[in-house]
PDB file of N, CA, C and O in Angstrom:
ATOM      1  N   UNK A   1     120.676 196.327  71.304  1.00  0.00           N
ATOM      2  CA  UNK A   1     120.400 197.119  72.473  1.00  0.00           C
ATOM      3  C   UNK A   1     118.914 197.471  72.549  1.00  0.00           C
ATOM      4  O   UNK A   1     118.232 197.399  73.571  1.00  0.00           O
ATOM      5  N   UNK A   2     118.456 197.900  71.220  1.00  0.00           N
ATOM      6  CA  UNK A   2     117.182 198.117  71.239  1.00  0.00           C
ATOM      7  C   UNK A   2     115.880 196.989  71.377  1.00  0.00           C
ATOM      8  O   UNK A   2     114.714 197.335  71.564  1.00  0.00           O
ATOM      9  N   UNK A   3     116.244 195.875  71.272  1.00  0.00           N
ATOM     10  CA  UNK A   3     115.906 194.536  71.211  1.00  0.00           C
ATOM     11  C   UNK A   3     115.479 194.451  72.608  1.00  0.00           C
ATOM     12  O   UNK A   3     114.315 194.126  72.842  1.00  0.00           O
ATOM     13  N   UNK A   4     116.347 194.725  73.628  1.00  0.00           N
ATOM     14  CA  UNK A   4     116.865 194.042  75.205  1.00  0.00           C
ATOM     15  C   UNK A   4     116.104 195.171  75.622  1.00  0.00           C
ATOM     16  O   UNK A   4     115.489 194.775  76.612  1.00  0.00           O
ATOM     17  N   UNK A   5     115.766 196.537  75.375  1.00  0.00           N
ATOM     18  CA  UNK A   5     115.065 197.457  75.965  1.00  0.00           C
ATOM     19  C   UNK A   5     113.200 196.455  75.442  1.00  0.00           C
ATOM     20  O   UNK A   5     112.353 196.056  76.242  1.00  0.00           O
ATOM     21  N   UNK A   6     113.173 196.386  74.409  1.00  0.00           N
ATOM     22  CA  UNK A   6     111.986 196.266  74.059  1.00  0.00           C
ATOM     23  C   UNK A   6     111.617 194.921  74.926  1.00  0.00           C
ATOM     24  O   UNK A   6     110.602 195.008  75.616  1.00  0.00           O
ATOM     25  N   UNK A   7     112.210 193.917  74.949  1.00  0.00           N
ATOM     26  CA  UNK A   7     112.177 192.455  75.847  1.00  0.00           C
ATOM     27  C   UNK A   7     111.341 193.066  77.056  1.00  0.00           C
ATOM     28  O   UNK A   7     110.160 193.151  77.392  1.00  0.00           O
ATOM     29  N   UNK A   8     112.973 193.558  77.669  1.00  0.00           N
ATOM     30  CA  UNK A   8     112.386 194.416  79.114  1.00  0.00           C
ATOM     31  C   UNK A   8     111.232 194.702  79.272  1.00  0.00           C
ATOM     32  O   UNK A   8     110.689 193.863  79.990  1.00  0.00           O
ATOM     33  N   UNK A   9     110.582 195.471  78.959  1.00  0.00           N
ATOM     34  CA  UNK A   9     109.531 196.683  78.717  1.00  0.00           C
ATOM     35  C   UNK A   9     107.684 195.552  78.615  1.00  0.00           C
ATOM     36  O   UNK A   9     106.650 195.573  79.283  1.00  0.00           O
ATOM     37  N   UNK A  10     108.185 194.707  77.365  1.00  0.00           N
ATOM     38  CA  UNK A  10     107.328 194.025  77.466  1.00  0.00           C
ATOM     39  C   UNK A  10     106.781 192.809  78.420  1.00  0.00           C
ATOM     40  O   UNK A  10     105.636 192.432  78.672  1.00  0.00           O
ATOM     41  N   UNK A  11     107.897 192.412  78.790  1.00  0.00           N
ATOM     42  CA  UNK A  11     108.135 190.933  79.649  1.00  0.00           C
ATOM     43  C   UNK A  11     107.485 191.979  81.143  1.00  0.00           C
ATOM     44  O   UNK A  11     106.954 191.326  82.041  1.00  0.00           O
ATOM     45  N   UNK A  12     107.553 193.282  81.290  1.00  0.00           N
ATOM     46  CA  UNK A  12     107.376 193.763  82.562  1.00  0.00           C
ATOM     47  C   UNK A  12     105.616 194.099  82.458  1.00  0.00           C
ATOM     48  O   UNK A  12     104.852 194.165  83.421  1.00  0.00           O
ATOM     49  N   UNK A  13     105.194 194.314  80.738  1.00  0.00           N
ATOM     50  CA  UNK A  13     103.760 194.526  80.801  1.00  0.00           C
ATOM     51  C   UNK A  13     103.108 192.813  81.243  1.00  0.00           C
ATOM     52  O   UNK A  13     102.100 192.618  81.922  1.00  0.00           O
ATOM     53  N   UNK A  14     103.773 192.010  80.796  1.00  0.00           N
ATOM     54  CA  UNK A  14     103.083 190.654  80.466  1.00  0.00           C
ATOM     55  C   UNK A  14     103.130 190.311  82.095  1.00  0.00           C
ATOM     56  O   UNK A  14     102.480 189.284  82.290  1.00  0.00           O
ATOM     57  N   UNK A  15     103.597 190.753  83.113  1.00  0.00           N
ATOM     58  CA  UNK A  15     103.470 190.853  84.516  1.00  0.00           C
ATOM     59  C   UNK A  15     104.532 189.604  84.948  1.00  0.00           C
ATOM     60  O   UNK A  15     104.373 188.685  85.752  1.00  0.00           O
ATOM     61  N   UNK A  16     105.840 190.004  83.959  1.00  0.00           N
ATOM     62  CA  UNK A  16     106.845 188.333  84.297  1.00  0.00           C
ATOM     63  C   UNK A  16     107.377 188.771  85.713  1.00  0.00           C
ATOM     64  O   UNK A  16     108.184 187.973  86.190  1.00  0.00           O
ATOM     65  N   UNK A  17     107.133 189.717  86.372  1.00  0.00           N
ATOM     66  CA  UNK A  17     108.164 190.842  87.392  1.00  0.00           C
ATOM     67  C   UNK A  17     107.171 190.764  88.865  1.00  0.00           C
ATOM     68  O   UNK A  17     107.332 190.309  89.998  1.00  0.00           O
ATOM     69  N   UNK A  18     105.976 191.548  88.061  1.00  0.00           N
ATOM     70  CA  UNK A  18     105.142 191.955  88.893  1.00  0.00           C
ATOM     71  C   UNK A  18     103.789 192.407  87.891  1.00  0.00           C
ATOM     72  O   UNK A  18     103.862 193.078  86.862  1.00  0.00           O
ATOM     73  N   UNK A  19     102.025 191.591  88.776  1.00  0.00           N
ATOM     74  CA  UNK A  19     101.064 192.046  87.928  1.00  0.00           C
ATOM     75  C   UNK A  19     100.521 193.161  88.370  1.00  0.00           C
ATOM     76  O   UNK A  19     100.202 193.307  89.550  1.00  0.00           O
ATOM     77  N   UNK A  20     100.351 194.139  87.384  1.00  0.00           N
ATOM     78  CA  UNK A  20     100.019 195.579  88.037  1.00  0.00           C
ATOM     79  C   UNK A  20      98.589 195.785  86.977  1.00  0.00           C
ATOM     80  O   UNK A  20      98.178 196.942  87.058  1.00  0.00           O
ATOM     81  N   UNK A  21      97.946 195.104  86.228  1.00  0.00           N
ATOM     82  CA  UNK A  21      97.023 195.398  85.606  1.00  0.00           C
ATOM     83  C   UNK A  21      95.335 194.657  86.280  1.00  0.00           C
ATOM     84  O   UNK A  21      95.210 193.578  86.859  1.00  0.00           O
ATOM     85  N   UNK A  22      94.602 195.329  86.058  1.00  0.00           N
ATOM     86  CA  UNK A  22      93.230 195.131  87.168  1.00  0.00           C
ATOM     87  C   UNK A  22      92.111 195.809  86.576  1.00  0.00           C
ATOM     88  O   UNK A  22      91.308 195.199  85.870  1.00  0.00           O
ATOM     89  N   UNK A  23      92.036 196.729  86.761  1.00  0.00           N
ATOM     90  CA  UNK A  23      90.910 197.002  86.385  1.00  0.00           C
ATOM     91  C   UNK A  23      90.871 198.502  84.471  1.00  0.00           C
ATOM     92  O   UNK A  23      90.027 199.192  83.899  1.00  0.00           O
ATOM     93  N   UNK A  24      91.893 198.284  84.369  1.00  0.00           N
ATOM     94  CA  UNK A  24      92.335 199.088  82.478  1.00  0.00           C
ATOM     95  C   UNK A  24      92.214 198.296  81.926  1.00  0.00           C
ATOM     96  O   UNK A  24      92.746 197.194  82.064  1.00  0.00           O
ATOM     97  N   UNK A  25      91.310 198.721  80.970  1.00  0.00           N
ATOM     98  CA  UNK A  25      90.648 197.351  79.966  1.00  0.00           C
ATOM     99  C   UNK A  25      92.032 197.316  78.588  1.00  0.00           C
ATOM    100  O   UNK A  25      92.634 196.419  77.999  1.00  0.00           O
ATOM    101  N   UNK A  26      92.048 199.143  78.554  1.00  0.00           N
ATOM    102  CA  UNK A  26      93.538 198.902  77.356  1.00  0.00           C
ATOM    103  C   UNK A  26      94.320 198.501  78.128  1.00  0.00           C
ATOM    104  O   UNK A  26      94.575 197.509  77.445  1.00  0.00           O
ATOM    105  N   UNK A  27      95.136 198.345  79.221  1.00  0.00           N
ATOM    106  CA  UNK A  27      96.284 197.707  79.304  1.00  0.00           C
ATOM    107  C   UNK A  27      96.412 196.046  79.612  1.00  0.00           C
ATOM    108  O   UNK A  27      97.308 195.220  79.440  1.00  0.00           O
ATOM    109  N   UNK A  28      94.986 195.997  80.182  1.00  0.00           N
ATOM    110  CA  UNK A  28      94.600 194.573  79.941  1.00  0.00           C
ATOM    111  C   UNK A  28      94.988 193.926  78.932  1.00  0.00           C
ATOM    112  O   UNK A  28      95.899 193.100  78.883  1.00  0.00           O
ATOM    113  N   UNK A  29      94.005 194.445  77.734  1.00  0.00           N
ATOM    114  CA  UNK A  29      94.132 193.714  76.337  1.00  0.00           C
ATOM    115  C   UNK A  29      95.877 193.571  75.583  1.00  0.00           C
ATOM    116  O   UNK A  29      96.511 192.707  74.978  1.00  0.00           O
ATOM    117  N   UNK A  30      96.150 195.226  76.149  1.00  0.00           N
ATOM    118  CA  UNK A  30      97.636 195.124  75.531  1.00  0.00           C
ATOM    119  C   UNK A  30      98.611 193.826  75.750  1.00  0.00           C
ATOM    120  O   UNK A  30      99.336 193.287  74.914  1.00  0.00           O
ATOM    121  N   UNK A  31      98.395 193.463  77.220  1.00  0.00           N
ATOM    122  CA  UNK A  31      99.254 192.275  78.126  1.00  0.00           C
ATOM    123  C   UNK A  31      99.186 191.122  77.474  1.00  0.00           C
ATOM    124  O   UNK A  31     100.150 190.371  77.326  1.00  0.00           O
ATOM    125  N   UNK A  32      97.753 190.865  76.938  1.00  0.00           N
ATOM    126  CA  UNK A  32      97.572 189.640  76.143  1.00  0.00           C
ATOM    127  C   UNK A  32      97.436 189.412  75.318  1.00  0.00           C
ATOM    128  O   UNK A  32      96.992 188.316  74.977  1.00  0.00           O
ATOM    129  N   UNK A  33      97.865 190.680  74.272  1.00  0.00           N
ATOM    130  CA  UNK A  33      98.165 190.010  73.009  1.00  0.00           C
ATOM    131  C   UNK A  33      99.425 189.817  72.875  1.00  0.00           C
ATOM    132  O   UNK A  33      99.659 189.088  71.910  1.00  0.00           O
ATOM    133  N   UNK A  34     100.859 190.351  73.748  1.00  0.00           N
ATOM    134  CA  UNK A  34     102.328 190.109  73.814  1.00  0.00           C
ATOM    135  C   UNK A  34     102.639 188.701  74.069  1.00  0.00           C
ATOM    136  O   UNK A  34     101.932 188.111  74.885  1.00  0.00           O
ATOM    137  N   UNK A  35     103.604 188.070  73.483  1.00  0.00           N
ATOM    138  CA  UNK A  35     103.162 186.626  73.654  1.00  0.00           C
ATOM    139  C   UNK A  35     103.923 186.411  75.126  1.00  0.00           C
ATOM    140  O   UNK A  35     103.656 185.296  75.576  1.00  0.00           O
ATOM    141  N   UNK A  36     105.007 187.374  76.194  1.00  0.00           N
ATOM    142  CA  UNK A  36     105.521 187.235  77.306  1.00  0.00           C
ATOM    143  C   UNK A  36     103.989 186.167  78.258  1.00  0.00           C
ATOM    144  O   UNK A  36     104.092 185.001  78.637  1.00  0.00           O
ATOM    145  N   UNK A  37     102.658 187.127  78.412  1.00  0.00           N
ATOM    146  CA  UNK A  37     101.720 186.155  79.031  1.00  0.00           C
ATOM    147  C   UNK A  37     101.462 184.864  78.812  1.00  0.00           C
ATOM    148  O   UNK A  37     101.220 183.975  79.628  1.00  0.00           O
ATOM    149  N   UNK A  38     101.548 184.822  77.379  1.00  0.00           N
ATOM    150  CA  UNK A  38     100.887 183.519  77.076  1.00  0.00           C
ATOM    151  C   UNK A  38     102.226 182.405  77.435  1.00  0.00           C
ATOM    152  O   UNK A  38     101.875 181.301  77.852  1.00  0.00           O
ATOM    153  N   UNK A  39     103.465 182.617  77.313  1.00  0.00           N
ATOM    154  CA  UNK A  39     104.455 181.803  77.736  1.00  0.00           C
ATOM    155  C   UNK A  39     104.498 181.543  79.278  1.00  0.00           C
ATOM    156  O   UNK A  39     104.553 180.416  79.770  1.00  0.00           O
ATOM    157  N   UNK A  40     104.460 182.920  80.109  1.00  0.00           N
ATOM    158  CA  UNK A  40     104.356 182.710  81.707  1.00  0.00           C
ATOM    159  C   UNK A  40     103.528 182.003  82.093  1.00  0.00           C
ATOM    160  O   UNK A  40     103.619 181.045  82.861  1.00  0.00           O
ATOM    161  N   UNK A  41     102.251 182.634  81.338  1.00  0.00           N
ATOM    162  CA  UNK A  41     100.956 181.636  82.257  1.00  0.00           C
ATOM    163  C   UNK A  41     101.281 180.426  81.540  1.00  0.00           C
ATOM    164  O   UNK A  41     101.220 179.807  82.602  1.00  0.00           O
ATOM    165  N   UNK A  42     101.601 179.430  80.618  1.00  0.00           N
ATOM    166  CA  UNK A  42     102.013 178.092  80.346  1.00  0.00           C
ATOM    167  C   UNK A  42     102.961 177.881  81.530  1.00  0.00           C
ATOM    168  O   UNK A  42     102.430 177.295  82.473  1.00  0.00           O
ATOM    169  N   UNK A  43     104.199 178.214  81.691  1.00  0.00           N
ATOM    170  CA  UNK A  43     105.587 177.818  82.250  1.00  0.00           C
ATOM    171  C   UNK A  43     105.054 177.965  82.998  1.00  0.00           C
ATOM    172  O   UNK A  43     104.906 176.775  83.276  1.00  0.00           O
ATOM    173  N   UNK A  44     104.067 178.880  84.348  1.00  0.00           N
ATOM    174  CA  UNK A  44     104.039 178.845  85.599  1.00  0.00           C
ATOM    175  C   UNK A  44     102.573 177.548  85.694  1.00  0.00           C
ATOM    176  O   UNK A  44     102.613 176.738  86.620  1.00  0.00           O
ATOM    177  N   UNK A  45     101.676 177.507  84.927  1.00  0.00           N
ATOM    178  CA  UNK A  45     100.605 175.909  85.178  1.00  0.00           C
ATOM    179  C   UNK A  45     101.688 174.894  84.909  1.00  0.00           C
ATOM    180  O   UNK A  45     101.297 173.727  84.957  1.00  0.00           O
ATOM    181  N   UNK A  46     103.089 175.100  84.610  1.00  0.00           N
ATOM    182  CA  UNK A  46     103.347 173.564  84.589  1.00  0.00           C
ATOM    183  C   UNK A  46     104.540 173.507  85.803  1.00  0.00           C
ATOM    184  O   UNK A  46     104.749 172.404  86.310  1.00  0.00           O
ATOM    185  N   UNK A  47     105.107 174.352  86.145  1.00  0.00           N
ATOM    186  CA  UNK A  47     105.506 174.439  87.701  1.00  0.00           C
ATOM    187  C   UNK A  47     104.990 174.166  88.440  1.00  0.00           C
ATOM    188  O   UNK A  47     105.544 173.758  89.461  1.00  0.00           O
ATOM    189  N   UNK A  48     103.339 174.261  88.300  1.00  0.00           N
ATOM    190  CA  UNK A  48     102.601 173.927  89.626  1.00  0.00           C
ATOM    191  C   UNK A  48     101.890 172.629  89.038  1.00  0.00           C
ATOM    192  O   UNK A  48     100.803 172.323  89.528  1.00  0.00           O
ATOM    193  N   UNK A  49     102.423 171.850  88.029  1.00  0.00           N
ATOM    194  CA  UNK A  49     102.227 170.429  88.250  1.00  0.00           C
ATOM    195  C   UNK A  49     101.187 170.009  86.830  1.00  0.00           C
ATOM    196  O   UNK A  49     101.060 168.857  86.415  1.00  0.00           O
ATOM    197  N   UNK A  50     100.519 171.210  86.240  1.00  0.00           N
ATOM    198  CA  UNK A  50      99.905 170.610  85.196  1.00  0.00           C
ATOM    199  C   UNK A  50     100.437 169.934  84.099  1.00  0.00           C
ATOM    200  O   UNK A  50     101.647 169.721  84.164  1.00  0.00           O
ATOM    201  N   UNK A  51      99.709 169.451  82.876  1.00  0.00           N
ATOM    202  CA  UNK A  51     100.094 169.152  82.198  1.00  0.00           C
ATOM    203  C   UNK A  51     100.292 169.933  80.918  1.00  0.00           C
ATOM    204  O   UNK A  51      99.489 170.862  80.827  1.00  0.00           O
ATOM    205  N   UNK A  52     101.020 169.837  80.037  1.00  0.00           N
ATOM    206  CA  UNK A  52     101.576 170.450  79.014  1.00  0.00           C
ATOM    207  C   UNK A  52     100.006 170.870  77.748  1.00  0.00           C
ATOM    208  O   UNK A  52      99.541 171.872  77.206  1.00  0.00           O
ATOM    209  N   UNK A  53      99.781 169.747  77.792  1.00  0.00           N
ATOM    210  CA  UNK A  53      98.839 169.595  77.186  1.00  0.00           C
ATOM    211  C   UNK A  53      97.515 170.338  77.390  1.00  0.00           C
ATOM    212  O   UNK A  53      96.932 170.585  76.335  1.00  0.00           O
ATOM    213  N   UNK A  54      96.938 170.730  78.457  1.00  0.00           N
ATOM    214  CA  UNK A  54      96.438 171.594  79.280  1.00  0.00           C
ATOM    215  C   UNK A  54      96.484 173.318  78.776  1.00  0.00           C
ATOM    216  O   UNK A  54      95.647 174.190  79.010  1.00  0.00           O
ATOM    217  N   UNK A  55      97.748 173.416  78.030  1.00  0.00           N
ATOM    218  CA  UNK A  55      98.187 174.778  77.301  1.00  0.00           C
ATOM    219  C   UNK A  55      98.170 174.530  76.095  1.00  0.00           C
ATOM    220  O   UNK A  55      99.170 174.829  75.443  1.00  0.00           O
ATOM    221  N   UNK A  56      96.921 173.850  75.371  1.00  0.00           N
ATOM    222  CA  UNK A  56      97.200 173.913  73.696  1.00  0.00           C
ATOM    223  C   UNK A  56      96.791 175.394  72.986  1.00  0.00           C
ATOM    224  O   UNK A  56      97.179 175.831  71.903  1.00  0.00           O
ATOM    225  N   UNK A  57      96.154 175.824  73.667  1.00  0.00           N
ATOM    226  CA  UNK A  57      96.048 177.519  73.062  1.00  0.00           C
ATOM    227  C   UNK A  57      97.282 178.425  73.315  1.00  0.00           C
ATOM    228  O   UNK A  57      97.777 179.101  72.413  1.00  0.00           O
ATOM    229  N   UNK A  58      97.604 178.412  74.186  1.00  0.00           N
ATOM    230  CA  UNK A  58      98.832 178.770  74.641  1.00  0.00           C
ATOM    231  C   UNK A  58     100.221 178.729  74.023  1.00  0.00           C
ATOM    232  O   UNK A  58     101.198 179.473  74.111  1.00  0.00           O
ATOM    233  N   UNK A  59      99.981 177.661  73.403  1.00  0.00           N
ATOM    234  CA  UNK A  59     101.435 176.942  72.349  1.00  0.00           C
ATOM    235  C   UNK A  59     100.833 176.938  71.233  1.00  0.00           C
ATOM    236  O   UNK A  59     101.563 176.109  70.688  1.00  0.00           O
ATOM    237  N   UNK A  60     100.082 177.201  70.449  1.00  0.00           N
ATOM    238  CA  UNK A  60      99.232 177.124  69.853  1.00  0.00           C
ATOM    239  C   UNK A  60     100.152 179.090  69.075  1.00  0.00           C
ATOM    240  O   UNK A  60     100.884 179.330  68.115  1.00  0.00           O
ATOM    241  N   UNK A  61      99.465 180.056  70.283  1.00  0.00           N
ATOM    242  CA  UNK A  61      99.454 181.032  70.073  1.00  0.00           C
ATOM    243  C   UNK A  61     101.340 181.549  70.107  1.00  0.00           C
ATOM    244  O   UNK A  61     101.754 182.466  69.397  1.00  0.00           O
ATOM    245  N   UNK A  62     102.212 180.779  71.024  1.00  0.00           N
ATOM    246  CA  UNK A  62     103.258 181.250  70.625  1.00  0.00           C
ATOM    247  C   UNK A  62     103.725 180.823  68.902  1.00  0.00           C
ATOM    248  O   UNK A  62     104.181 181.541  68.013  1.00  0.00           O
ATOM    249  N   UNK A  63     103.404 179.443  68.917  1.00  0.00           N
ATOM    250  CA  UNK A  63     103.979 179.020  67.525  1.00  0.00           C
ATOM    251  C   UNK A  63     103.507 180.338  66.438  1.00  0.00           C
ATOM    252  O   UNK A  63     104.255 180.964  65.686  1.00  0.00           O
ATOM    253  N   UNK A  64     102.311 180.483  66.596  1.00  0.00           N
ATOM    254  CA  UNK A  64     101.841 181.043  65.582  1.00  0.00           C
ATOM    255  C   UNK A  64     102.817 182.870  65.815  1.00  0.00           C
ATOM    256  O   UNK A  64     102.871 183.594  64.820  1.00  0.00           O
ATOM    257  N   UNK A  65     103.201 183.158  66.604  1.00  0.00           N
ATOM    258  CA  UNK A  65     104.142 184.330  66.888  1.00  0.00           C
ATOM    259  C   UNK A  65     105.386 184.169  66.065  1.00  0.00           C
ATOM    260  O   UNK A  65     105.709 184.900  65.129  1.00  0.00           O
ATOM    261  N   UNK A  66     106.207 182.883  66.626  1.00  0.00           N
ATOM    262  CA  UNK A  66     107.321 182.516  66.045  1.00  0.00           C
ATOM    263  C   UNK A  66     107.441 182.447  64.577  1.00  0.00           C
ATOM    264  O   UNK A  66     108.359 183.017  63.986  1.00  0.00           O
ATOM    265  N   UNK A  67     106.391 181.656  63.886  1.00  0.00           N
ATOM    266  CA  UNK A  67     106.232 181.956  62.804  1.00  0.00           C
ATOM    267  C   UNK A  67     105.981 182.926  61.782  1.00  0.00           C
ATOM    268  O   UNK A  67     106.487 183.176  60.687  1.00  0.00           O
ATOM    269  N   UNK A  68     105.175 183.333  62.376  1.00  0.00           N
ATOM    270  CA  UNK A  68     104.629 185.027  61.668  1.00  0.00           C
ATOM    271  C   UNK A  68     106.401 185.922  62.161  1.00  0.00           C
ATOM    272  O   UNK A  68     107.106 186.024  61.157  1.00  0.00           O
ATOM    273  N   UNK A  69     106.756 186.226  62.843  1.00  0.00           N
ATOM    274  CA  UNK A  69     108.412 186.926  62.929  1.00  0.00           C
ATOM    275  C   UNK A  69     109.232 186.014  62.054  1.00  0.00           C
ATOM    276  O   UNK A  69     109.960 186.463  61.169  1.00  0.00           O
ATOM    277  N   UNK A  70     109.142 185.089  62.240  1.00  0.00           N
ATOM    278  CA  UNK A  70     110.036 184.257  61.334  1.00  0.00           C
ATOM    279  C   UNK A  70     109.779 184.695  59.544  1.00  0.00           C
ATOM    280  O   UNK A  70     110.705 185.207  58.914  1.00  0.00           O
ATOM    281  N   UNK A  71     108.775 184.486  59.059  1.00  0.00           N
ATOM    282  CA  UNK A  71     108.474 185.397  57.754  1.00  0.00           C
ATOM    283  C   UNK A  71     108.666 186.667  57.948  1.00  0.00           C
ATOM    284  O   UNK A  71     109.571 186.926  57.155  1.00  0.00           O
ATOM    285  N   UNK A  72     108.441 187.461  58.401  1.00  0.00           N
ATOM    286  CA  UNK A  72     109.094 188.951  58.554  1.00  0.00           C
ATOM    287  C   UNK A  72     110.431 189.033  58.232  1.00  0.00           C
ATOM    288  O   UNK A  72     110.975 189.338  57.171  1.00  0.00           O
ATOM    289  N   UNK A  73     110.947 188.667  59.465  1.00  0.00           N
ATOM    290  CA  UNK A  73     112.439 188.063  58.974  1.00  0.00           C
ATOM    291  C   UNK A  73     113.116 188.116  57.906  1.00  0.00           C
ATOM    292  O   UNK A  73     113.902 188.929  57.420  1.00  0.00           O
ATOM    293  N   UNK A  74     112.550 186.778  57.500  1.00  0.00           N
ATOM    294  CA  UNK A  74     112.820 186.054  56.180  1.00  0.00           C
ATOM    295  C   UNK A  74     112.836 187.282  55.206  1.00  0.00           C
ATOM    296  O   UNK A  74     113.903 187.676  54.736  1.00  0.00           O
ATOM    297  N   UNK A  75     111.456 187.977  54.863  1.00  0.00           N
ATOM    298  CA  UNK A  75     111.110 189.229  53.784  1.00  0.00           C
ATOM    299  C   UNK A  75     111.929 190.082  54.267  1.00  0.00           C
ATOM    300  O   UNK A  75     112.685 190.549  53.415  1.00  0.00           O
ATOM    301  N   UNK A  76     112.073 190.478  55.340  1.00  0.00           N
ATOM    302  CA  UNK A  76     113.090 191.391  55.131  1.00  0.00           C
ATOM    303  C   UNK A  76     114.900 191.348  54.807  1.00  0.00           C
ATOM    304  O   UNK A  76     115.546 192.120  54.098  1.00  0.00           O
ATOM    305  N   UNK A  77     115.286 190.406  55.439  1.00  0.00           N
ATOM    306  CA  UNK A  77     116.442 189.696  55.014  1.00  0.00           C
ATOM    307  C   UNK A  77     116.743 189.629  53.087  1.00  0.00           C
ATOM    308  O   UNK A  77     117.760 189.880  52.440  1.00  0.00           O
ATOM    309  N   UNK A  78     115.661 189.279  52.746  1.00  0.00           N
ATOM    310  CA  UNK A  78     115.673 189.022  51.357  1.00  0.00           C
ATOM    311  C   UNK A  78     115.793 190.235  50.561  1.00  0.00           C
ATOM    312  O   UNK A  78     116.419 190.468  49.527  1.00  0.00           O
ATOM    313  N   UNK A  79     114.981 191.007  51.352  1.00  0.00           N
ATOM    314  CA  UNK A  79     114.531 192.623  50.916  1.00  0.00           C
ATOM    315  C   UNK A  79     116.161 193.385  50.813  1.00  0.00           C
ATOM    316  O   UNK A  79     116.636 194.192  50.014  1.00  0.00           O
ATOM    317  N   UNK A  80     116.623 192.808  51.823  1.00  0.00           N
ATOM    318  CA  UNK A  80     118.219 193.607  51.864  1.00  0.00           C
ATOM    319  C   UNK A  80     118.964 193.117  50.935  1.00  0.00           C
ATOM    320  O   UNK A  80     119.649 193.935  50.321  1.00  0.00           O
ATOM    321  N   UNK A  81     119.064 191.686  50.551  1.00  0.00           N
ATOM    322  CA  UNK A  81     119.571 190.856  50.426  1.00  0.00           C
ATOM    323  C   UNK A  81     119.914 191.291  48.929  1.00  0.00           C
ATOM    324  O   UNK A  81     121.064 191.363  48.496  1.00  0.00           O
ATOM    325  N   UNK A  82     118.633 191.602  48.118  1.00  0.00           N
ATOM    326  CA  UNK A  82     118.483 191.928  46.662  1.00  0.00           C
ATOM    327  C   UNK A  82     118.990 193.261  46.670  1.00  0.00           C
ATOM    328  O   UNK A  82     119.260 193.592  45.516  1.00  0.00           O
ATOM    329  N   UNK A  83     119.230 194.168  47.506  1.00  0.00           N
ATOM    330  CA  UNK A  83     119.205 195.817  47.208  1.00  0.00           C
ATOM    331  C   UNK A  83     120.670 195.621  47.635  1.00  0.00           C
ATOM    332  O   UNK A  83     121.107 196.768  47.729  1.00  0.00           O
ATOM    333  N   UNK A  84     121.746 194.672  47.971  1.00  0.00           N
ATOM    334  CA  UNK A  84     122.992 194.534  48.270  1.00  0.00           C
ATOM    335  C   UNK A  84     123.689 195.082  49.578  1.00  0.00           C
ATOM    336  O   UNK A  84     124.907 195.229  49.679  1.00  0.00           O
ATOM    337  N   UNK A  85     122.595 195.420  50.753  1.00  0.00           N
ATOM    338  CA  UNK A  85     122.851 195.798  51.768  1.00  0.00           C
ATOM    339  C   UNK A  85     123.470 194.417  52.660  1.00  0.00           C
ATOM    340  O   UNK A  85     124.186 194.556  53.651  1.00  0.00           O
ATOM    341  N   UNK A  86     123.116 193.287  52.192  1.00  0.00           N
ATOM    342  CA  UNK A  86     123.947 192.529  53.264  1.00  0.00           C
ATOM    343  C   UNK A  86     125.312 191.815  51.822  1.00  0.00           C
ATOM    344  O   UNK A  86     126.254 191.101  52.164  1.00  0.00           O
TER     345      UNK A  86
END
């Protein structure tokens, strides 16, 4: 539940809804370090016909998201794992 609030919340800063950021330099910066932007602005240049390839920073920067949560994950999973919580 808390997951689907946090999605929400962010996917609405990253402007997947509506862009409301302009001239706030913090909420600027906040938008783009969430990886919601960096996926939209990919998925919407290739709706309008670009190429994939065109977004290597872009994919670049989600992988490197996925991964870094993915070790989190992992350490914490393990972390439980040894203390007999799962």
């Amino acid at each position: 539940m808390a997951a689907t609030g946090i999605y929400t919340i962010t996917s609405i800063l990253a402007g997947c809804f509506i862009s409301f950021t302009g001239s706030n330099k913090i909420l600027d910066t906040i938008c783009n370090v969430i990886p919601q932007k960096a996926y939209m602005t990919m998925s919407q240049g290739i709706e309008n016909g670009s190429s994939i390839f065109k977004f290597k920073g872009e994919l670049i920067y989600l992988f490197v998201w996925i991964v870094a949560l993915w070790f989190i994950g992992s350490f914490i999973t393990n972390k439980k794992v040894k203390k007999g919580v799962y």
